[in-house]
C-alpha positions as CSV (number, residue, x, y, z in Angstrom):
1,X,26.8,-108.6,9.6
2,X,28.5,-107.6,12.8
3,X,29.6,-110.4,15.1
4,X,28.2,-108.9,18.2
5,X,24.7,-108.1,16.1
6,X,25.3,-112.3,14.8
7,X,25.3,-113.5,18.5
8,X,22.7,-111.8,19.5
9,X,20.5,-112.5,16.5
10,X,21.3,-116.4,17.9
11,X,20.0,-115.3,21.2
12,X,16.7,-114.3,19.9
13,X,16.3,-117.5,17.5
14,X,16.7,-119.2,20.9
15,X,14.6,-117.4,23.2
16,X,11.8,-117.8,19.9
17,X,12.0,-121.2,19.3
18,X,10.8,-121.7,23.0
19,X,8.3,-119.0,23.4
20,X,6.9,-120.5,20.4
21,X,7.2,-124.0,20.8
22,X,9.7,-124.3,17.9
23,X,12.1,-127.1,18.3
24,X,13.9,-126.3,14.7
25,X,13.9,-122.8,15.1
26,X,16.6,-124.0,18.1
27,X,18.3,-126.6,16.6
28,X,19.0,-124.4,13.4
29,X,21.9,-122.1,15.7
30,X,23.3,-125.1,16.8
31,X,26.7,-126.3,15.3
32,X,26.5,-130.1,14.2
33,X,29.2,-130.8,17.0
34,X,26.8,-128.9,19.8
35,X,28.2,-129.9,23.1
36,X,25.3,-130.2,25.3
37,X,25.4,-130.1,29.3
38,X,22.2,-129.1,29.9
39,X,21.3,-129.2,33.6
40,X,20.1,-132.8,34.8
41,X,19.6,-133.9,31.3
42,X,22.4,-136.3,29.9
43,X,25.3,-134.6,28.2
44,X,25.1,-134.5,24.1
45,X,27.8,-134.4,21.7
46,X,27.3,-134.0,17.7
47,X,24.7,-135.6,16.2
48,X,23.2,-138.1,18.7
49,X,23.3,-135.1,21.2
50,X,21.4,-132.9,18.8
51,X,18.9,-135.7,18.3
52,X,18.6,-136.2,21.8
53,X,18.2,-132.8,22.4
54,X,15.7,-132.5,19.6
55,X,13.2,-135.2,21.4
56,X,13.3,-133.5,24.7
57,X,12.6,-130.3,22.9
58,X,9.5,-131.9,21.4
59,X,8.3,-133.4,24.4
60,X,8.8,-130.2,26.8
61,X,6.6,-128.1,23.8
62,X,3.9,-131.1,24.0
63,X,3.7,-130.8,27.5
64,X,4.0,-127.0,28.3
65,X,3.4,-123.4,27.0
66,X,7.2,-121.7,27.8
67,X,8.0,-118.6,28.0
68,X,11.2,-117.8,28.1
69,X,13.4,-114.5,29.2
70,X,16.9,-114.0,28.2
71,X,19.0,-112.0,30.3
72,X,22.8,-111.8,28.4
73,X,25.3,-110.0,30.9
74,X,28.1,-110.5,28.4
75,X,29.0,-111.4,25.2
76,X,33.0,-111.6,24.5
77,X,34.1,-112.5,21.1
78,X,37.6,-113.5,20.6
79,X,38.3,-114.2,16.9
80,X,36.0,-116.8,15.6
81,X,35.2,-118.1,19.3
82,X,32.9,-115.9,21.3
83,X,31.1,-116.6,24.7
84,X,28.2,-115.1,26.5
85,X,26.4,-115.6,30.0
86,X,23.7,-114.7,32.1
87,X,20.4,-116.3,33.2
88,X,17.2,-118.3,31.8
89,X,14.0,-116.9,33.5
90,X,11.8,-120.1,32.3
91,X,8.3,-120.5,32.8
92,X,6.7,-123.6,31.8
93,X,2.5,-123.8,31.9
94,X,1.0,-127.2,31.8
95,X,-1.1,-127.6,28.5
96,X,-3.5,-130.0,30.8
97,X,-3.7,-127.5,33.5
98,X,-2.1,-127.3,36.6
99,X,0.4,-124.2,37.9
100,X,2.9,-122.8,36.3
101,X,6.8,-124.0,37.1
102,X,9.0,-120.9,37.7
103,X,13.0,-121.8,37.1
104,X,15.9,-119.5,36.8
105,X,19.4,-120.7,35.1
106,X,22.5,-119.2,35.3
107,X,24.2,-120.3,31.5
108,X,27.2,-119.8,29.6
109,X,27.1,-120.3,25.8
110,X,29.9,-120.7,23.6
111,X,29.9,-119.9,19.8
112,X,32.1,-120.5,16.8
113,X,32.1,-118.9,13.1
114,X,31.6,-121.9,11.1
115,X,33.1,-121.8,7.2
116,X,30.3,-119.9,5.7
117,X,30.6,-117.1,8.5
118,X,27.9,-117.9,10.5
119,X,27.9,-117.5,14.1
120,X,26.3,-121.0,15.6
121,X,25.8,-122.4,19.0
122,X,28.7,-124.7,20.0
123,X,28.8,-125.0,23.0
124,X,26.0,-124.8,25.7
125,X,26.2,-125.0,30.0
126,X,23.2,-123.9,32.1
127,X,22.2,-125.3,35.8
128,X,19.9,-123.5,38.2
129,X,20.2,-120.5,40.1
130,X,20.2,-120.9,43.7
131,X,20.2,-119.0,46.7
132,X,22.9,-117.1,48.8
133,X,23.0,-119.5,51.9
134,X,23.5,-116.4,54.3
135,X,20.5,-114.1,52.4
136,X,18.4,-117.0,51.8
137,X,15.5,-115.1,50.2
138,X,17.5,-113.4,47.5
139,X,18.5,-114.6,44.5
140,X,21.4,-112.4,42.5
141,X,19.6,-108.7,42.1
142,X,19.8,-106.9,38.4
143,X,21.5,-103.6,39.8
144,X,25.0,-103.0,38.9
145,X,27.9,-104.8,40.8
146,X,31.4,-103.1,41.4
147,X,32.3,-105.0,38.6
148,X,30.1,-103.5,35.9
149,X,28.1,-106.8,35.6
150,X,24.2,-106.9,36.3
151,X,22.6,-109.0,38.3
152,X,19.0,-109.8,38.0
153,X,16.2,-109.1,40.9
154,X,14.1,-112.1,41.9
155,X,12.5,-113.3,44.7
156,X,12.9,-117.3,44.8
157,X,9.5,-119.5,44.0
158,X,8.8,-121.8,46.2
């Protein structure tokens, strides 16, 4: 399988597992070293990490319906390293009612080939998007920059 095609593949496991409330759909891209800095959530490492992770996972699915949008504005791959980034548009409905939670995270993901050639999350940094303190009600737009990347258009939640 391509590499590029691999990563990607990853990314849709991902974005599944929390659309459909599937904590081992997400664990199963993770490499068993996973380093976890998950926005205001302890850091993981290895196993503990992924166990940790794995219980929060639970709990967030037991509480809420999630939708999740991927938007990838890069994926590099250098060898059997590769790296992607771009935002999280997360949207988490209470199962007991109540309004829905709107969050946007900015993430970078890192990935390593493991022995039997499989692409797997190793690496994973997300924390949320914020506003421009001199356009305060704009966060980053999804038009093209003078640097080729893509921005995506949002008007903040309150």
């Amino acid at each position: 399988m391509d590499n590029l095609y691999a990563i990607n593949v990853g990314k849709t496991e991902f974005r599944e597992g929390f659309n459909l409330g599937d904590a081992a759909r997400i664990l199963a891209i993770a490499d068993p070293d996973l380093v976890n800095f998950s926005s205001e959530q302890p850091s993981g490492f290895g196993k503990t990490g992924l166990d940790r992770l794995a219980i929060r996972l639970q709990s967030l699915f037991e509480q809420f319906a999630v939708k999740l949008a991927v938007i990838v504005v890069e994926i590099r791959i250098q060898g059997d390293v590769a790296y992607d980034y771009g935002w999280h548009d997360l949207t988490l409905t209470p199962k007991n009612g109540g309004a829905p939670i709107h969050r946007r995270d900015r993430y970078v993901d890192i990935w390593r080939k493991n022995p039997q050639g499989n692409w797997k999350l190793w690496m994973y940094m997300d924390n949320q998007d914020v506003r421009d303190p001199f356009q305060p009600d704009r966060v980053p737009s999804n038009q093209p920059t003078a640097t080729g990347a893509r921005e995506s258009s949002c008007t903040t939640v309150h």
